[in-house]
C-alpha positions in Angstrom: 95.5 91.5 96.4 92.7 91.0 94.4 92.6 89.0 90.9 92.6 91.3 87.0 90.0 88.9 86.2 89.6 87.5 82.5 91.2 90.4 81.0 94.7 89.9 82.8 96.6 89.1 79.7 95.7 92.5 78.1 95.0 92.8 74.3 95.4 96.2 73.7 91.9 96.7 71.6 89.7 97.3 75.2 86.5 96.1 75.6 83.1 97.3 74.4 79.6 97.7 75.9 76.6 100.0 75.2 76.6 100.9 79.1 73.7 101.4 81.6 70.3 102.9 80.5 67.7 104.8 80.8 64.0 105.2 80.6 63.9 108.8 79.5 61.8 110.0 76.6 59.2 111.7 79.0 57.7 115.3 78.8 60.5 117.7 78.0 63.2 114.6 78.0 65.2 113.3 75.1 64.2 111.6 72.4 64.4 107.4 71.5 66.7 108.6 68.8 68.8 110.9 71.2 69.0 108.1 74.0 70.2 105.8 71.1 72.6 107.7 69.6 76.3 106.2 69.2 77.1 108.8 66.1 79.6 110.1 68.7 81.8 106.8 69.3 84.4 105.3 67.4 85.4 101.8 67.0 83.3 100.5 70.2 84.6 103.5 72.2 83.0 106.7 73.7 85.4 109.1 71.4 88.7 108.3 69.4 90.9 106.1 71.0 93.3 107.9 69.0 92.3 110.8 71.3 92.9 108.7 74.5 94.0 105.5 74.3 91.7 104.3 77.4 88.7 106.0 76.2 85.8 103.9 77.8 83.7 101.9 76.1 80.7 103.3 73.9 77.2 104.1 75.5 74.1 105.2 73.8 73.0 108.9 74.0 74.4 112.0 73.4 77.1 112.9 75.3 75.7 116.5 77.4 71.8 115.4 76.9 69.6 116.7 79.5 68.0 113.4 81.1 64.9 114.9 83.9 64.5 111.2 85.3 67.8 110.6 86.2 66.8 109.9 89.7 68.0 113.2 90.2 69.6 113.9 94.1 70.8 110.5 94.3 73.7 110.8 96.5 75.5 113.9 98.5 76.9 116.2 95.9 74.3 114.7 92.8 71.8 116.7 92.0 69.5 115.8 88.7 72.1 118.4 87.0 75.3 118.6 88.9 78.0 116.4 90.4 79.9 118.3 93.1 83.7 117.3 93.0 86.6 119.1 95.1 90.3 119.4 94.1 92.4 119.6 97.3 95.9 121.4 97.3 98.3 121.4 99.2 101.6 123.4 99.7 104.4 121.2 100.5 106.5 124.2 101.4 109.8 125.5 99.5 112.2 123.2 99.7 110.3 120.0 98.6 108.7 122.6 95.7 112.3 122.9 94.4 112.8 119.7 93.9 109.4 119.2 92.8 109.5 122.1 90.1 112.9 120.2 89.1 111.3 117.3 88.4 108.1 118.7 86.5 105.9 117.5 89.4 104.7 121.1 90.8 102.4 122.6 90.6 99.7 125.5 93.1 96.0 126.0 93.1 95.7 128.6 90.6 97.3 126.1 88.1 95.2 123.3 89.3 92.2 125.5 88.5 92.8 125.9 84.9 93.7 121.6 84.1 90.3 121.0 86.4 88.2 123.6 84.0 89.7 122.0 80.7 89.2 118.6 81.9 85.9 118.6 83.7 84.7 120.5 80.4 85.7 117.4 78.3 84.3 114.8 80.2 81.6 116.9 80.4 81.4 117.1 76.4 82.3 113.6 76.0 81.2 111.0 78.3 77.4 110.3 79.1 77.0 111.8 82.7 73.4 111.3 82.4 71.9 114.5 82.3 74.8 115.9 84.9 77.5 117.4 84.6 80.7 118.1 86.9 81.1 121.2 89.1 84.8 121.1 90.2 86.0 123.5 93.2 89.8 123.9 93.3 90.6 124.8 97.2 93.9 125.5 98.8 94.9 123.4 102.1 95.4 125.3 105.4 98.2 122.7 106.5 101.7 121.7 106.9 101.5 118.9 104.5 105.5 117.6 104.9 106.2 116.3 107.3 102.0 115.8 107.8 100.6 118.0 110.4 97.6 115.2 110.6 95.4 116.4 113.0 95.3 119.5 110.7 95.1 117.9 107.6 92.2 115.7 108.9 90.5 119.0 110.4 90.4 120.1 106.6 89.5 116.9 105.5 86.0 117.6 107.6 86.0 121.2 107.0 86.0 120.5 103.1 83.3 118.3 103.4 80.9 120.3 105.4 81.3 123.2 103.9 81.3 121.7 100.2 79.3 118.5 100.4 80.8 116.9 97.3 80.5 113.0 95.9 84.1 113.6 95.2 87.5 114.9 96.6 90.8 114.4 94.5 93.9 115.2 96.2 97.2 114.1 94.5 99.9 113.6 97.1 101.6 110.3 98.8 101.3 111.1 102.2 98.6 110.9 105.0 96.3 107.5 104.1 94.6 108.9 107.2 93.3 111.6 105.4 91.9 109.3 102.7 90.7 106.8 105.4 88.7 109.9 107.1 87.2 111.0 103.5 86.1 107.1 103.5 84.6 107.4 107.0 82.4 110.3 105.8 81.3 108.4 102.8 82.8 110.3 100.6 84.5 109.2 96.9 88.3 110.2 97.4 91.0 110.0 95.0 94.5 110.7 94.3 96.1 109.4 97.2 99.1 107.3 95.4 101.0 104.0 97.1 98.1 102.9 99.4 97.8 98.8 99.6 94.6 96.9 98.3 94.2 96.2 102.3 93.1 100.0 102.6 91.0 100.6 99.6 89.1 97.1 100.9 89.0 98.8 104.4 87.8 102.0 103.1 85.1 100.7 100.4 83.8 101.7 98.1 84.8 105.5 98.7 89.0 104.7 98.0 89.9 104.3 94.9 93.3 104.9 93.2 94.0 105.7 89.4 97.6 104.2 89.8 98.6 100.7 90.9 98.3 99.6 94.9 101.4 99.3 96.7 100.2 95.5 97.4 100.3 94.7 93.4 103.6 96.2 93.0 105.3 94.6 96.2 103.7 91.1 94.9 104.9 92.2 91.2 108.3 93.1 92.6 108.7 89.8 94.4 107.8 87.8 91.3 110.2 89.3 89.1 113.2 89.5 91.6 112.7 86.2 92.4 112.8 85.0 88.9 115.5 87.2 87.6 117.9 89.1 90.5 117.9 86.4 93.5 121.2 85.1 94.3 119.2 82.2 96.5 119.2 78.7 95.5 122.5 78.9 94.3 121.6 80.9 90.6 124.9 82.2 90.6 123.9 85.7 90.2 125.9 88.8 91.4 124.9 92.3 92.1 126.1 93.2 88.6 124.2 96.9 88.4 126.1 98.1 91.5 128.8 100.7 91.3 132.2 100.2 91.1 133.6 103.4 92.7 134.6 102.0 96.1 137.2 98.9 95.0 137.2 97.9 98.9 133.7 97.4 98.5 132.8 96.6 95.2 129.2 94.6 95.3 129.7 93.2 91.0 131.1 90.1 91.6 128.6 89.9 95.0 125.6 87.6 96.1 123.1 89.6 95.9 121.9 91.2 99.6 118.1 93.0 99.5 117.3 96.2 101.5 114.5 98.1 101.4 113.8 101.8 102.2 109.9 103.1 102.1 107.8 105.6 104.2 106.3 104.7 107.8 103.2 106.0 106.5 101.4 103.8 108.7 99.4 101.8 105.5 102.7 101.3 103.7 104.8 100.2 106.3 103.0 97.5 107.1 101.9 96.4 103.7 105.8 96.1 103.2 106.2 94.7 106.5 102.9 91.8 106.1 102.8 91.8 102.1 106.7 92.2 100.2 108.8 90.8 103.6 106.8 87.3 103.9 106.4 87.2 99.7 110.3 86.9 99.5 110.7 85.1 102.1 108.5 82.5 100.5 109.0 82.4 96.9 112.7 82.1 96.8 113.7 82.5 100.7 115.1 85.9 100.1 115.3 87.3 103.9 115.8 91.3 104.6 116.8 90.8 107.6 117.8 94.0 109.5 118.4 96.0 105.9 114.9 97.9 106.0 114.0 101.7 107.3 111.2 103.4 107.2 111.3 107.3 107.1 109.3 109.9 107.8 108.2 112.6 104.9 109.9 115.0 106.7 112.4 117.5 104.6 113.6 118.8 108.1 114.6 116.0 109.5 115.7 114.5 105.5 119.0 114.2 105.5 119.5 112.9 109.3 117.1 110.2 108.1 119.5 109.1 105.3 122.4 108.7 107.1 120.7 106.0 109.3 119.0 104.4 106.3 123.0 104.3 104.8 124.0 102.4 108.1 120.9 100.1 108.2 121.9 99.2 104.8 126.0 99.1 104.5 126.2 97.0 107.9 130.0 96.2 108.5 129.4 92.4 107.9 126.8 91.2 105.1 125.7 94.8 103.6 123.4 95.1 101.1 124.8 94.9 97.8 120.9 96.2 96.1 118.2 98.9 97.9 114.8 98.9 96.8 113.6 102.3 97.4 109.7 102.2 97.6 109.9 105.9 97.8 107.7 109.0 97.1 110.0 111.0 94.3 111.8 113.6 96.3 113.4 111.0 99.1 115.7 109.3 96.6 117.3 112.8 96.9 118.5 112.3 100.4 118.9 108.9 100.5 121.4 108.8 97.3 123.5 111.9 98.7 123.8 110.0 101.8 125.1 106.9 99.8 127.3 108.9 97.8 128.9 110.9 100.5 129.4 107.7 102.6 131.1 105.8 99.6 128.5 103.5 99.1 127.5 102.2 96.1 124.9 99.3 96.1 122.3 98.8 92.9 119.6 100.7 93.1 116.5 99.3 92.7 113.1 100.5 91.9 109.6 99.0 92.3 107.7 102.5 91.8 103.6 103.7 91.9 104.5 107.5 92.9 106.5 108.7 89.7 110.0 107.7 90.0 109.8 106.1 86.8 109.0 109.4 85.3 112.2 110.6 83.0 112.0 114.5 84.3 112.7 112.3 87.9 115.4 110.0 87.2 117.0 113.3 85.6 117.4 114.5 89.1 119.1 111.6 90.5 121.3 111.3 87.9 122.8 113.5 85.1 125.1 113.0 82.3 126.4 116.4 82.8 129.6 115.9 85.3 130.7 119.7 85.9 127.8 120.4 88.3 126.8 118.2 91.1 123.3 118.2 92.6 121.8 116.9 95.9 121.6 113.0 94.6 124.8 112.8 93.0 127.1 114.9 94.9 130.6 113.6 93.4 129.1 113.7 89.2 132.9 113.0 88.7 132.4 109.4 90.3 128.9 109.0 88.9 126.1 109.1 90.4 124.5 106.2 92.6 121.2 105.8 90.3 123.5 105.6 86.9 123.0 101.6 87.4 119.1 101.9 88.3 116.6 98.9 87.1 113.8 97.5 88.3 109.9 97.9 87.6 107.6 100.9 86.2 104.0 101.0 86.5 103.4 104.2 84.5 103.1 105.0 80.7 106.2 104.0 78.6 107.8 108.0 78.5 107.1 109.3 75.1 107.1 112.8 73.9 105.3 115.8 75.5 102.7 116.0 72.5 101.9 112.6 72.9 100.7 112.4 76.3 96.9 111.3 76.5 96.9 114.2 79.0 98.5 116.7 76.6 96.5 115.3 73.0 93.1 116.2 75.5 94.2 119.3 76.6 94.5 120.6 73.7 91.7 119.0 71.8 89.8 120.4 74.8 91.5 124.4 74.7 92.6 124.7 71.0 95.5 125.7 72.3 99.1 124.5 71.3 100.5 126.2 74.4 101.3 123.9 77.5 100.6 124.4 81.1 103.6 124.3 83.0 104.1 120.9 84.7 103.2 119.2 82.1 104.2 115.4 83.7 101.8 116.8 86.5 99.3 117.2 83.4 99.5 113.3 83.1 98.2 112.6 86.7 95.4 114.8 86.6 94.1 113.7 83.6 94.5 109.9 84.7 92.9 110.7 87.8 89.7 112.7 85.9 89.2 110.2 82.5 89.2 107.2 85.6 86.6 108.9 88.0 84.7 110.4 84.2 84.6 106.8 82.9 83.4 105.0 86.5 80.5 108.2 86.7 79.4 107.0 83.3 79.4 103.2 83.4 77.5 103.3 86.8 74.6 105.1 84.9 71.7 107.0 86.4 71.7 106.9 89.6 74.8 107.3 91.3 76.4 106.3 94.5 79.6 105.2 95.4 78.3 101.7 95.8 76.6 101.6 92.4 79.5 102.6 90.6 81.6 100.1 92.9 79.6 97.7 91.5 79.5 98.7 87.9 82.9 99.4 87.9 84.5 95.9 86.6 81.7 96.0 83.6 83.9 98.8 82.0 86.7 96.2 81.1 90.2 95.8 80.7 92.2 98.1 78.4 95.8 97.9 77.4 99.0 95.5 78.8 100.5 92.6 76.9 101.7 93.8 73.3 100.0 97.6 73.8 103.0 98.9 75.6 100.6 100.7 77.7 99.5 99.4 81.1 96.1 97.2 81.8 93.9 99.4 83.0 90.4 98.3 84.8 88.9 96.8 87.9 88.2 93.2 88.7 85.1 93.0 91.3 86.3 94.8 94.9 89.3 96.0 93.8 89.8 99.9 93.6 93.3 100.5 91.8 92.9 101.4 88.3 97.0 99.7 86.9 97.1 96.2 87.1 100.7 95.4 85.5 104.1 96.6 85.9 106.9 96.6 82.8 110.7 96.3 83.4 113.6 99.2 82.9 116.7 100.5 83.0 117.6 103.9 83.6 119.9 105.5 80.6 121.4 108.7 81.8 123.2 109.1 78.7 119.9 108.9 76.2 117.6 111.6 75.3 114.4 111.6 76.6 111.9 111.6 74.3 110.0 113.9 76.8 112.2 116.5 77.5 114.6 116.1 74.8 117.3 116.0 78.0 119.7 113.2 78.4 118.6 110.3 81.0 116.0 108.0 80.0 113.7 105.1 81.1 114.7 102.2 79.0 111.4 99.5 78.8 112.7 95.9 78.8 111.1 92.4 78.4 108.0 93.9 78.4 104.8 94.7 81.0 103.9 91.8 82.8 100.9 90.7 85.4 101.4 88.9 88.4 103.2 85.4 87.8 104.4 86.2 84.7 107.6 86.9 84.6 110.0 84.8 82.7 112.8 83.0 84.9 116.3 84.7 83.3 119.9 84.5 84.4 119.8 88.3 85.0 117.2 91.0 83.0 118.7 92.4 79.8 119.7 95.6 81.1 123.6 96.6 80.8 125.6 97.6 83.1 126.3 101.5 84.5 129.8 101.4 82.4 127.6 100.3 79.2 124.6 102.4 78.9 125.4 104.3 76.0 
């Protein structure tokens, strides 16, 4: 993976810049005092950081100016006025929406229409787009999406493209890097696509780019910290002490601890867990998987088939794994934990996440303090639930209330509204995606392509990590994933959220942490299931 550069360590404060510039002033242009104004930032940033804590740094001119030199048709989809940018949704059919809508993660293309107005007409207010602005288009995909249907999806991919000829397509989703990869191949700027490894944005450069953190990063980050705090090798003494105790003939708490591993066979992520996480282990404290690994497809039909066989790859008769790290997109935790449960087995569960599971409104549906109603992931509430014990590492925001999301604070600054769009978690991922592609239009200045801004792109800074709370954010040089650290938790299913207000809870430990920094500790200070009050 590549480095976080000089700004690894994080300080919270963000750095500042005045930002590329331009000639201007001509016949019918702006003004020297217009092209120099910085009345609009506030304390070295584009607008109130108070607004949105990764607002990018301050450049000169005011924010919406008309600019007639900006070069103008620089790239497909720029024109000296507009910037042509596709939103592609796709319908992952009714019983993955159910689980979705449970979690606060759905969401359709009519909703998707009204967050890309109110945030295109933000950025368009408040970052310098140099005499552009954003046209968004909001389309609905013609394909089976789960399991992918790829040679459809890939169709649309091309369809999209000729019939729109944007700079730009977002499309939120975890599956189908081929689709991404086939955006790259027609040199087009694609975001969205969440848990693909820094191998594939390099690959695909410098159209691929991902407002979360690669899968690489976390799989490096995961190996660091379970090496230093959860191996059992080199005799530490350690024990599977998260594991549940509901099976007494095979209770893993007083255990060595035995890894497995569960992720998609997404073609990109298995082999970035088979090439990146496997030898990593293997290496830095000769953990060895072994035979306790599966990859499944995201395929709701064939779901909870699927499960079963990752339950026997894991809970082998001799040597099972006492601890599963479940790379997973958030609805095949479902599956895999009712597959667990029903089989009486009850290993820690693990989590290394880029794709939401470390969202509260998602633990909630894995586990639930609420006993007198089971649900698919915790099928036997009177036991407990597999997930009660859950630790491991979180790449997104700390969970705070709804009204003090960045997404939700610019929504409504933007609508003067105090009414919420349903989905609001969904809210989050939009508005990360937008305020990162927003901030890289504007630091790559006038004339824009996808290998200017590439280029420009690490000149924005770091913002956030160390003491913030809130993760580093920027890009060192070739390297297209906007996170750079990951923080360690616990999952509290008896504590309100400060979300939702609903009991179950992420609970941030020790602190967020980039790679090689995680301290060396008997075992992280996270109670166990019994003691998470």
């Amino acid at each position: 993976g590549g480095s976080t550069g000089t700004g690894s360590t994080g300080t919270g404060t963000g750095t500042t810049g005045t930002g590329p510039t331009a000639t201007g002033g001509g016949a019918g242009g702006p003004s020297n005092k217009t092209l120099n104004d910085t009345s609009h930032c506030v304390s070295g940033r584009q607008f109130s950081p108070s607004l949105f804590f990764y607002a990018p740094p301050c450049v000169k001119g005011v924010p919406g100016m008309s600019l007639p030199n900006n070069g103008g048709a620089t790239y497909q989809g720029v024109s000296g006025t507009t910037i042509e940018i596709v939103n592609y949704v796709s319908d992952y059919g009714a019983e993955v929406d159910q689980i979705l809508k449970a979690q606060g993660l759905y969401y359709n293309a009519s909703q998707a229409a009204v967050w890309n107005k109110t945030y295109v007409n933000f950025i368009n207010s408040h970052y310098q787009l140099w005499g552009r602005k954003i046209h968004i288009d909001t389309i609905e995909g013609n394909c089976r999406t789960v399991p992918p249907d790829y040679q459809c999806l890939i169709g649309d991919m091309d369809k999209t493209v000729a019939k729109y000829h944007p700079y730009a397509v977002i499309w939120d989703t975890t599956v189908c890097s081929e689709c991404f990869a086939e955006l790259s191949r027609l040199h087009v700027v694609n975001l969205g696509g969440f848990g693909f490894s820094d191998a594939f944005h390099a690959a695909n450069a410098p159209y691929s780019w991902d407002a979360g953190e690669s899968s690489t990063r976390i799989e490096q980050e995961f190996a660091d910290w379970w090496c230093h705090q959860m191996t059992s090798q080199g005799g530490s003494g350690r024990t599977a002490i998260y594991a549940g105790t509901q099976n007494p003939a095979e209770n893993f708490t007083k255990k060595p601890r035995v890894l497995g591993v569960v992720s998609t066979n997404d073609p990109d992520n298995q082999n970035t867990v088979q090439n990146v996480l496997f030898p990593l282990l293997k290496k830095t404290c000769g953990e060895n998987v072994g035979n306790h690994y599966y990859f499944y497809a995201q395929n709701i039909n064939t779901a909870a088939q699927q499960s079963q066989t990752a339950e026997e790859r894991m809970n082998t008769p001799s040597n099972p794994a006492t601890s599963v790290l479940c790379l997973c997109d958030p609805v095949a935790p479902q599956f895999g934990l009712n597959a667990y449960a029903n089989n009486n087995y009850w290993p820690e569960s693990i989590l290394a996440t880029d794709q939401s599971m470390d969202f509260d409104t998602t633990g909630q549906t894995y586990s639930s303090k609420d006993t007198s109603q089971d649900h698919l992931a915790c099928p036997t509430p009177q036991r407990g639930c597999g997930f009660d014990g859950a630790v491991g590492l979180a790449t997104s925001d700390p969970q705070t209330s709804v009204n003090a999301t960045d997404a939700v604070k610019v929504y409504r600054a933007q609508t003067h509204q105090n009414g919420l769009p349903t989905s609001a978690q969904t809210l989050s991922i939009f508005w990360d995606i937008w305020s990162m592609l927003g901030a890289m239009i504007e630091n790559t200045g006038p004339d824009l392509t996808p290998q200017r801004m590439a280029g420009a792109a690490p000149s924005m800074g770091f913002i956030g990590g160390g003491q913030s709370g809130r993760p580093l954010r920027g890009f060192a040089r070739n390297y297209y994933s906007w996170v750079q650290d990951a923080g360690v938790v616990y999952w509290n299913k008896n504590k309100p959220s400060a979300y939702n207000g609903v009991p179950g809870h992420w609970v941030p430990i020790e602190g967020r942490f980039t790679l090689g920094r995680f301290s060396t500790m008997k075992q992280p200070p996270a109670p166990t299931a019994a003691n998470r009050r």
